[in-house]
DRENDO-1510 file (C-alpha; in Angstrom, 1 decimal, always signed):
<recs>
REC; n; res; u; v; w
REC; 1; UNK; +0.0; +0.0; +0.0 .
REC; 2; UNK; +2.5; +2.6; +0.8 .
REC; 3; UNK; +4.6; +1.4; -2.4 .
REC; 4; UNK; +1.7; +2.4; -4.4 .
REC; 5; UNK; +1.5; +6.1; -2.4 .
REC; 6; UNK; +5.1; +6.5; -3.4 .
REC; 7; UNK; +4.5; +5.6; -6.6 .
REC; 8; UNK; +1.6; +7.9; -7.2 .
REC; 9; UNK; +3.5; +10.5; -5.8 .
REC; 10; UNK; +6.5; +10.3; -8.4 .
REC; 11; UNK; +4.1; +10.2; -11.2 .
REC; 12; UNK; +2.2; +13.5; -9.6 .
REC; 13; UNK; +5.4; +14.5; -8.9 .
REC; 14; UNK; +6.5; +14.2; -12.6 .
REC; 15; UNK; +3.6; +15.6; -14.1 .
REC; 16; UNK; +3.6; +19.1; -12.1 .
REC; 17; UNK; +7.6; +19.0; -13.1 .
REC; 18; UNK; +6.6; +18.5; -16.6 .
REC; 19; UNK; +3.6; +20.8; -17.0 .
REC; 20; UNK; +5.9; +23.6; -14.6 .
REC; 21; UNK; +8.6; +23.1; -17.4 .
REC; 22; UNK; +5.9; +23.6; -20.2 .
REC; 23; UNK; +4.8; +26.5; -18.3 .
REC; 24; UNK; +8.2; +28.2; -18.7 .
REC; 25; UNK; +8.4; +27.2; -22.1 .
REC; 26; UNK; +5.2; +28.6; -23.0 .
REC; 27; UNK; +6.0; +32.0; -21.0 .
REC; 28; UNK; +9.1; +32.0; -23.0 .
REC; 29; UNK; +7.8; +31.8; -26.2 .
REC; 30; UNK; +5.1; +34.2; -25.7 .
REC; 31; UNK; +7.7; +36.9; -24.9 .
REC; 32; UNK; +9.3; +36.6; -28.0 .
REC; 33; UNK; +6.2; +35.8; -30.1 .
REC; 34; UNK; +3.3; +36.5; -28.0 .
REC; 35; UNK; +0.7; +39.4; -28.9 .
REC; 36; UNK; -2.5; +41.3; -27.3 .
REC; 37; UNK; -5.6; +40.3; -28.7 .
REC; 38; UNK; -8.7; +42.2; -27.0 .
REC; 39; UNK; -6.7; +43.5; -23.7 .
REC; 40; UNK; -5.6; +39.6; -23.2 .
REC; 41; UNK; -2.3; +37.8; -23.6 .
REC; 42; UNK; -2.0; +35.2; -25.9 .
REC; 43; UNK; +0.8; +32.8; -26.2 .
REC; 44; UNK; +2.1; +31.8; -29.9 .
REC; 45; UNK; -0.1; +28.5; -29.9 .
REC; 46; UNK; -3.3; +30.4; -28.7 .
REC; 47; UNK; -2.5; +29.5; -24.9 .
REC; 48; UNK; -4.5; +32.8; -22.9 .
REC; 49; UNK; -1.5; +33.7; -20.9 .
REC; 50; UNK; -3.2; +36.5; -18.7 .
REC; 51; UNK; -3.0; +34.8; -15.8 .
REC; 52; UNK; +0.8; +35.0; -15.9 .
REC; 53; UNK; +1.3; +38.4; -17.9 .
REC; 54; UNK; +0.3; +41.9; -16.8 .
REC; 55; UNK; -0.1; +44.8; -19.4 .
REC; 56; UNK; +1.4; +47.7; -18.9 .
REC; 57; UNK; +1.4; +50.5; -20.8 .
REC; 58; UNK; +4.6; +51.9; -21.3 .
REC; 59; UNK; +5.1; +55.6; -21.7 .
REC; 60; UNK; +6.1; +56.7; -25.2 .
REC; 61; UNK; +8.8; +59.5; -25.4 .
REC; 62; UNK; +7.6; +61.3; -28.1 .
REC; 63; UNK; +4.2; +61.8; -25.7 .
REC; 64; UNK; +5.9; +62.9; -22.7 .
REC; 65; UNK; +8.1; +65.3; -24.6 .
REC; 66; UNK; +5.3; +67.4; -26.2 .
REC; 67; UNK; +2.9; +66.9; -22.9 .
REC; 68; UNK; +5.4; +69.0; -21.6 .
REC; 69; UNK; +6.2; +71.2; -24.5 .
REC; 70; UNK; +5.5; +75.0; -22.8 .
REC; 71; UNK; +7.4; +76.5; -25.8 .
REC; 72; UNK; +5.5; +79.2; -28.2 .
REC; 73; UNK; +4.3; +76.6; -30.4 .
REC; 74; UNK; +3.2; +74.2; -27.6 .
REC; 75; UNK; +1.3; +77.0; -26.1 .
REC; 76; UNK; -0.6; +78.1; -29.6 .
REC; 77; UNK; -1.2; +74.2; -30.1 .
REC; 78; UNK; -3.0; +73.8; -27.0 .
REC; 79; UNK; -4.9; +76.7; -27.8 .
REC; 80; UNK; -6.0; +74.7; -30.7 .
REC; 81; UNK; -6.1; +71.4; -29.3 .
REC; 82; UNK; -2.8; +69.7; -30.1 .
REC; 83; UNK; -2.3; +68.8; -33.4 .
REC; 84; UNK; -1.3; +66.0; -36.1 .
REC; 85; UNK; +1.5; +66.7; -38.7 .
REC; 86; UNK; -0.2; +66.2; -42.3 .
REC; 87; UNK; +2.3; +64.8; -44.7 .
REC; 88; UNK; +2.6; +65.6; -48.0 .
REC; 89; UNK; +4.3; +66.7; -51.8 .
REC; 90; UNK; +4.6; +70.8; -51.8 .
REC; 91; UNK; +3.4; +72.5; -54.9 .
REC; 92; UNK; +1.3; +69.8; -55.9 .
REC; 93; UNK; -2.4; +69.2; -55.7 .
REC; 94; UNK; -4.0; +66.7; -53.8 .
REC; 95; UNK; -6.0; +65.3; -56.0 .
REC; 96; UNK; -3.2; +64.5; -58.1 .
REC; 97; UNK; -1.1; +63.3; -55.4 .
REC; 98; UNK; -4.0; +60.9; -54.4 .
REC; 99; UNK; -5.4; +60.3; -58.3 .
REC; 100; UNK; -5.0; +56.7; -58.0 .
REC; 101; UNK; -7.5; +56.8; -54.9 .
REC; 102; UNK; -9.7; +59.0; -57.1 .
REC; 103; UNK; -10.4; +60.8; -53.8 .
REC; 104; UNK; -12.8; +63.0; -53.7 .
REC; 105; UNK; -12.8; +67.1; -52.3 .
REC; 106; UNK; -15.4; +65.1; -49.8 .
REC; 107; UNK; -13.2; +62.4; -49.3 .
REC; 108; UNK; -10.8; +64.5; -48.5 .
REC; 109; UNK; -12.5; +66.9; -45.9 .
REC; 110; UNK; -13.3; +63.2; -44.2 .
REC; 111; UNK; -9.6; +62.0; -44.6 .
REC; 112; UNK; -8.5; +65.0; -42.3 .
REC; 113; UNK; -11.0; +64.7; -40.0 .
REC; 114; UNK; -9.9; +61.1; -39.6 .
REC; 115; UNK; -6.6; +62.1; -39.4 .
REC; 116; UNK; -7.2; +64.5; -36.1 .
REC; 117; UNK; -7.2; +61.2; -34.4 .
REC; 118; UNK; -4.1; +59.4; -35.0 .
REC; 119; UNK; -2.3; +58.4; -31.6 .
REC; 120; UNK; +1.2; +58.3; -30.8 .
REC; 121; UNK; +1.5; +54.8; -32.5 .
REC; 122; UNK; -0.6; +55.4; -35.6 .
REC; 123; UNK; -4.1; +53.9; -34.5 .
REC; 124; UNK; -7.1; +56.0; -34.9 .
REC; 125; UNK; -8.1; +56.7; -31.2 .
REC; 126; UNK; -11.4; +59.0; -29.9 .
REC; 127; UNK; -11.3; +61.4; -27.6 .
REC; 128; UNK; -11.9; +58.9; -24.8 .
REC; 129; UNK; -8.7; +56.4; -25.9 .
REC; 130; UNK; -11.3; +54.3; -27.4 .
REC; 131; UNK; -9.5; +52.7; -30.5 .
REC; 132; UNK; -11.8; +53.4; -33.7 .
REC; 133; UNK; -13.0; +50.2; -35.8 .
REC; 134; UNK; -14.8; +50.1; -38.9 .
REC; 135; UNK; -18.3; +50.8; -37.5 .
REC; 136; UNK; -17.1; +53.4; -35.3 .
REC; 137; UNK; -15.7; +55.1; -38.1 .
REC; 138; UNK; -19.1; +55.4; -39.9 .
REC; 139; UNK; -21.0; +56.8; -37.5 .
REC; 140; UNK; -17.6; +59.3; -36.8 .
REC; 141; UNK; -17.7; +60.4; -40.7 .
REC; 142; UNK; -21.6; +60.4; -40.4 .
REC; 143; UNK; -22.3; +59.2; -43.8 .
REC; 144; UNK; -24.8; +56.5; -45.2 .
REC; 145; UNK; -23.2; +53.1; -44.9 .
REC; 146; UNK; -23.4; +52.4; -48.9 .
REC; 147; UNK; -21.3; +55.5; -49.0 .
REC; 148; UNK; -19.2; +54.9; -46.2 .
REC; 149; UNK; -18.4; +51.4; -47.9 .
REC; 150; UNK; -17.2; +53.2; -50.7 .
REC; 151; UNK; -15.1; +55.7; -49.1 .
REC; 152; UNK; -13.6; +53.2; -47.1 .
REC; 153; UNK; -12.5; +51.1; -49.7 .
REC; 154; UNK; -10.7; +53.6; -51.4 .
REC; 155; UNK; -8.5; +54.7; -48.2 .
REC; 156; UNK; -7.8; +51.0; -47.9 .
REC; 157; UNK; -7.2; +50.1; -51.6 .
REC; 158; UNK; -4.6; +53.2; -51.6 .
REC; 159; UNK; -2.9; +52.1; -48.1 .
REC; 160; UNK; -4.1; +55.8; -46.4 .
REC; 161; UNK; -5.4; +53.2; -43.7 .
REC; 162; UNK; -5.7; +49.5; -42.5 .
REC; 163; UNK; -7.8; +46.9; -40.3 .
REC; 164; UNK; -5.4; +45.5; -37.6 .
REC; 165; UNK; -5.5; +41.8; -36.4 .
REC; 166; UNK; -7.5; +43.9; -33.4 .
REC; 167; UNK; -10.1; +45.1; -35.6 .
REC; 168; UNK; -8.8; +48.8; -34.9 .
REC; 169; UNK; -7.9; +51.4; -38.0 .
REC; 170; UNK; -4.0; +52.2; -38.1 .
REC; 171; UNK; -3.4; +55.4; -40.2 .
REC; 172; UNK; -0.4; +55.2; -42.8 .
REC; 173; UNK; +2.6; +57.0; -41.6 .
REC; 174; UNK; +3.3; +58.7; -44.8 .
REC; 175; UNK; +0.0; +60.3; -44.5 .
REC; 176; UNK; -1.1; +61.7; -40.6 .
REC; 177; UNK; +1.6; +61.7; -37.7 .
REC; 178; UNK; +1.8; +62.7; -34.3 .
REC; 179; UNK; +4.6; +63.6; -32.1 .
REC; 180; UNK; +8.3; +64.3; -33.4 .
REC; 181; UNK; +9.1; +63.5; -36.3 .
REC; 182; UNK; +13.1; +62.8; -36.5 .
REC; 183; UNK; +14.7; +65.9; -38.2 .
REC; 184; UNK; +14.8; +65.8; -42.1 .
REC; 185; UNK; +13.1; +62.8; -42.3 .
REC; 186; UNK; +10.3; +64.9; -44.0 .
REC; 187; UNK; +10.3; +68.1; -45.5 .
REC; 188; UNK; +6.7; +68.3; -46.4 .
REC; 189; UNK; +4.8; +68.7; -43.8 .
REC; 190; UNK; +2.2; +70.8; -41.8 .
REC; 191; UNK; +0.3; +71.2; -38.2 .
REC; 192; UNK; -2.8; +70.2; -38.4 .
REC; 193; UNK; -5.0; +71.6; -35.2 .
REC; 194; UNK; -7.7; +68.6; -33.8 .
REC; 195; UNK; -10.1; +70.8; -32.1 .
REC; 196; UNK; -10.4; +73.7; -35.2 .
REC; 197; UNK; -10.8; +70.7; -37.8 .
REC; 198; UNK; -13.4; +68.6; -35.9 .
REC; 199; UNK; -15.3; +71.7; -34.9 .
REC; 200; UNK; -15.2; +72.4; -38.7 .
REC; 201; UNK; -16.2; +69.2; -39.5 .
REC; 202; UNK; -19.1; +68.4; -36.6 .
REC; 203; UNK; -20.5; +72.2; -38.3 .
REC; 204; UNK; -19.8; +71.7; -42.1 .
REC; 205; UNK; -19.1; +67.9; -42.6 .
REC; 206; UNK; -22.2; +65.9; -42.3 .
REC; 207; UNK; -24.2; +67.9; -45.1 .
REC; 208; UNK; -23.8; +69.6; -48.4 .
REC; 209; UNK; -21.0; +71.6; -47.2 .
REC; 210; UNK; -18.9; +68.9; -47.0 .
REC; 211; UNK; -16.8; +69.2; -50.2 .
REC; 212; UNK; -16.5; +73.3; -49.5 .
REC; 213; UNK; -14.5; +71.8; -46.1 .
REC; 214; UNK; -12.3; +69.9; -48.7 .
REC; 215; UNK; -10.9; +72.7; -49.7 .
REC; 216; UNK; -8.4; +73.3; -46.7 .
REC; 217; UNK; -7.1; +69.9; -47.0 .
REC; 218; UNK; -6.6; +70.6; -51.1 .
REC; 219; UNK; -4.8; +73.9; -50.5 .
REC; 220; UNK; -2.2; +72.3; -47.8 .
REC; 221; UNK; +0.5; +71.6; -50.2 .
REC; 222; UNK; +0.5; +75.2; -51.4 .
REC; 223; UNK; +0.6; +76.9; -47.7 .
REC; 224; UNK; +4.1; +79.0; -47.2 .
REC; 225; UNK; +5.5; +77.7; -44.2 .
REC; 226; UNK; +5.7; +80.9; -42.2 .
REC; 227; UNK; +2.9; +83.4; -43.1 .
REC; 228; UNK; +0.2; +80.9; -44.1 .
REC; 229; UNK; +0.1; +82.4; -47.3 .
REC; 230; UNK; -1.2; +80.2; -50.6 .
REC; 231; UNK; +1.7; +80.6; -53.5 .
REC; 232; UNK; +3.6; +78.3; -55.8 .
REC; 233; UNK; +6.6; +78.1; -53.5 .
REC; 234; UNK; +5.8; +77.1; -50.0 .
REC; 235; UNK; +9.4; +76.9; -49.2 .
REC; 236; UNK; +11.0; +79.8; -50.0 .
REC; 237; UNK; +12.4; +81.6; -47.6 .
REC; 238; UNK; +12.8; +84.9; -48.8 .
REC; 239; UNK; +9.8; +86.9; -48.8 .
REC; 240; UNK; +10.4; +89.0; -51.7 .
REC; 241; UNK; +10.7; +86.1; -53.8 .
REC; 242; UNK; +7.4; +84.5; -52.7 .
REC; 243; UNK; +4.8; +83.6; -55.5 .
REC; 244; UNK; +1.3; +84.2; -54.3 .
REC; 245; UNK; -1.2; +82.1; -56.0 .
REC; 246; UNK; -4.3; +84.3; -56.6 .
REC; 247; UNK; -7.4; +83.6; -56.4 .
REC; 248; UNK; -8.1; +83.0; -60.3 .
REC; 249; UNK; -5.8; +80.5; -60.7 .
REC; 250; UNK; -6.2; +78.9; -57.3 .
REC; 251; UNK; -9.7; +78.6; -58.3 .
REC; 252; UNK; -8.7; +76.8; -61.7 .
REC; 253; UNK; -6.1; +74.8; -60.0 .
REC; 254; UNK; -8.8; +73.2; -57.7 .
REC; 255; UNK; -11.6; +72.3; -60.7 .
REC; 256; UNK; -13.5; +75.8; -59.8 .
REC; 257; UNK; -14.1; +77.7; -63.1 .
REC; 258; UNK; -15.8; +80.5; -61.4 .
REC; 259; UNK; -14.0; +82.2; -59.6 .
REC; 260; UNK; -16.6; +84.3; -57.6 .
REC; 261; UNK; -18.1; +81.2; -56.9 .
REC; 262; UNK; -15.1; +79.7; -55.3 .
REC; 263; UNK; -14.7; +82.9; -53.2 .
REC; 264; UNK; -18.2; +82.4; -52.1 .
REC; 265; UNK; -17.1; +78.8; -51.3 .
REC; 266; UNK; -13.9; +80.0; -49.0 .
REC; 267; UNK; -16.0; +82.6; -47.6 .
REC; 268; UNK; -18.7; +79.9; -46.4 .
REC; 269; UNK; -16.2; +78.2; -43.6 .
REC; 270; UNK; -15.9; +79.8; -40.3 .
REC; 271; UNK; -14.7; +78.2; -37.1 .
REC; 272; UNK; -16.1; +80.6; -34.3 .
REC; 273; UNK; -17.3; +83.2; -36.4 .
REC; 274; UNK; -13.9; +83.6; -37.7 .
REC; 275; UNK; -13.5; +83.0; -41.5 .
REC; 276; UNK; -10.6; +80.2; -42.5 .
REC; 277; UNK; -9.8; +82.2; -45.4 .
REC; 278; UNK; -9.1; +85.9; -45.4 .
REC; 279; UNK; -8.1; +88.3; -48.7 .
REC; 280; UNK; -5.8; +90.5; -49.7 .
REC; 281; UNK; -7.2; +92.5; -52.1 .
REC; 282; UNK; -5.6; +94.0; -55.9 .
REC; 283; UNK; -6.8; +97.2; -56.7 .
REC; 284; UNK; -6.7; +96.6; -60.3 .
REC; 285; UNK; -8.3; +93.2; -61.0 .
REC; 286; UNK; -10.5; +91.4; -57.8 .
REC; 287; UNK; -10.4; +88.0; -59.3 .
REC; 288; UNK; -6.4; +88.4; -58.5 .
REC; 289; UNK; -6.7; +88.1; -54.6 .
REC; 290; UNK; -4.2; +86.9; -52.7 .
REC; 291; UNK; -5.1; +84.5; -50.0 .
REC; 292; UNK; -4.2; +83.5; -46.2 .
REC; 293; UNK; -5.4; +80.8; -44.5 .
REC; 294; UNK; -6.3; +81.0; -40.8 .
REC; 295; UNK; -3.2; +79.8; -39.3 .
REC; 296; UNK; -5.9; +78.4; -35.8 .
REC; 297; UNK; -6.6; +75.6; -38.8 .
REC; 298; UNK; -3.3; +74.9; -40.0 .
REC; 299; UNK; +0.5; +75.9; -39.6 .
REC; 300; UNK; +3.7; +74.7; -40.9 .
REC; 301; UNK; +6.2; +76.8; -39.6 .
REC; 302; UNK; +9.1; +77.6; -37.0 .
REC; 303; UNK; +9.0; +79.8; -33.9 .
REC; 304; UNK; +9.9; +83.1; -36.0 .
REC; 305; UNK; +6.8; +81.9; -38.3 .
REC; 306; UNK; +4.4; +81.6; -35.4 .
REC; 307; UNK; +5.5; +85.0; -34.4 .
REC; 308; UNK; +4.5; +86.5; -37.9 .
REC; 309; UNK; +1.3; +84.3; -38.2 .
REC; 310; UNK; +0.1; +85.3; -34.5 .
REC; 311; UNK; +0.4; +88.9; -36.3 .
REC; 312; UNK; -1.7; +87.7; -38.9 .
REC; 313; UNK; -3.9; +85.6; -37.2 .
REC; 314; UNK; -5.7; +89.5; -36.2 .
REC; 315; UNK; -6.6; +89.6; -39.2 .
REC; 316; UNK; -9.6; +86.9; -38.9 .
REC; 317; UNK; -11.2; +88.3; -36.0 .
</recs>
């Protein structure tokens, strides 16, 4: 009888030894290939390893730099909300730079708006940390499902965005960033302020206006980097060299062929009864306007730009 308790105990003994050495394995191996599936941990061969793993979120440097970024420019982005850096090709239009998607001027006033939400890693986040999915999404743009389908395809088809394993939206990095960006790594790009473009969007993008909204995103790659102004060469640095774009051919440019029309158009968008585009006026010929846009939307440049676009910035109230 107690030969048979000894011997039930080596083979309990054994098992535990084996199933404690599996254990270890298994921990092991989810380290190096685990992943989080639905705030769980799950080992490589589908093993839920939560009881042995805690998740922790790890702070991301980027974040804590520019939560503590007190500087000019952080001050006039929390103003504004914080912002996303839009990338893209100066000088040329959107639509072209996007032709392959066949995006729309709608598609594109959507496009930013999604953009406002891109997180420190490139998922499409709400206000509340919430990760956006498909479904969210719709009822975020606000659109008809048929034409959400649509729209959604397109971003996907053209890599703007993606469906992780999660079921959350990751944004392309070559399109909406946030946080720093390492030095020269791009040279196109611009601020785009959260709070100004969803207020924009929650009063102008669920209804006809919609493609009029379209416009600011369409115009981004033609923004000078320090006064906000819309020319041919964003980049120059010189002011007396700048090339304004005028109103004419900005109208042309963007698939307007009346001109006073798309003045009417930029004149219908104001965030807090401040218009998003202002005029500079020629005496001679009014279809030759020059045009600034409201740099509480969007703003590319340094501190020395901020200081001249807070100058201009009077001008819209």
């Amino acid at each position: 009888m107690n030969e048979r308790l000894r011997r039930d105990k080596r083979i309990e003994d054994a098992l535990a030894k084996r199933m404690d050495s599996r254990k270890g394995m298994r921990a092991c191996a989810t380290l190096e290939g685990g992943r989080i599936l639905s705030g769980r941990v799950i080992a490589p061969d589908g093993v839920d390893m939560s009881h042995v793993f805690e998740i922790k979120k790890t702070p991301n440097p980027n974040k804590m730099k520019f939560l503590k970024d007190k500087t000019d420019i952080g001050l006039f982005s929390e103003e504004n909300g914080g912002y996303v850096w839009g990338l893209f090709k100066s000088s040329e239009t959107m639509e072209k730079q996007w032709c392959d998607a066949n995006l729309s001027q709608s598609d594109l006033a959507r496009l930013i708006y999604l953009g406002t939400f891109t997180d420190y890693e490139g998922v499409l986040r709400q206000a509340n940390g919430r990760a956006i999915t498909k479904e969210s999404m719709q009822g975020l743009v606000g659109i008809h499902r048929t034409k959400f389908n649509v729209f959604y395809r397109k971003l996907t088809t053209a890599s703007i965005i993606r469906a992780t394993d999660d079921g959350y939206i990751q944004m392309s990095g070559e399109v909406f960033q946030r946080g720093k960006i390492a030095s020269g790594e791009y040279v196109d790009r611009i601020r785009i302020y959260r709070d100004t473009v969803r207020e924009l969007y929650e009063k102008y993008g669920k209804g006809r206006s919609v493609s009029q909204l379209g416009i600011i995103y369409s115009v981004i790659p033609f923004i000078h980097r320090n006064i906000n102004l819309i020319c041919y060469n964003p980049m120059e640095k010189h002011d007396d060299d700048i090339r304004p774009i005028t109103l004419d051919k900005l109208a042309l440019m963007l698939g307007y062929q009346n001109a006073a029309k798309f003045k009417q158009a930029l004149r219908g968008i104001e965030i807090n009864n401040q218009p998003v585009f202002a005029f500079v006026e020629d005496v001679h010929d009014s279809r030759k306007r020059r045009i600034i846009v409201n740099p509480r939307v969007i703003f590319a440049g340094d501190f020395e730009g901020l200081t001249a676009c807070r100058g201009i910035a009077i001008l819209f109230n």
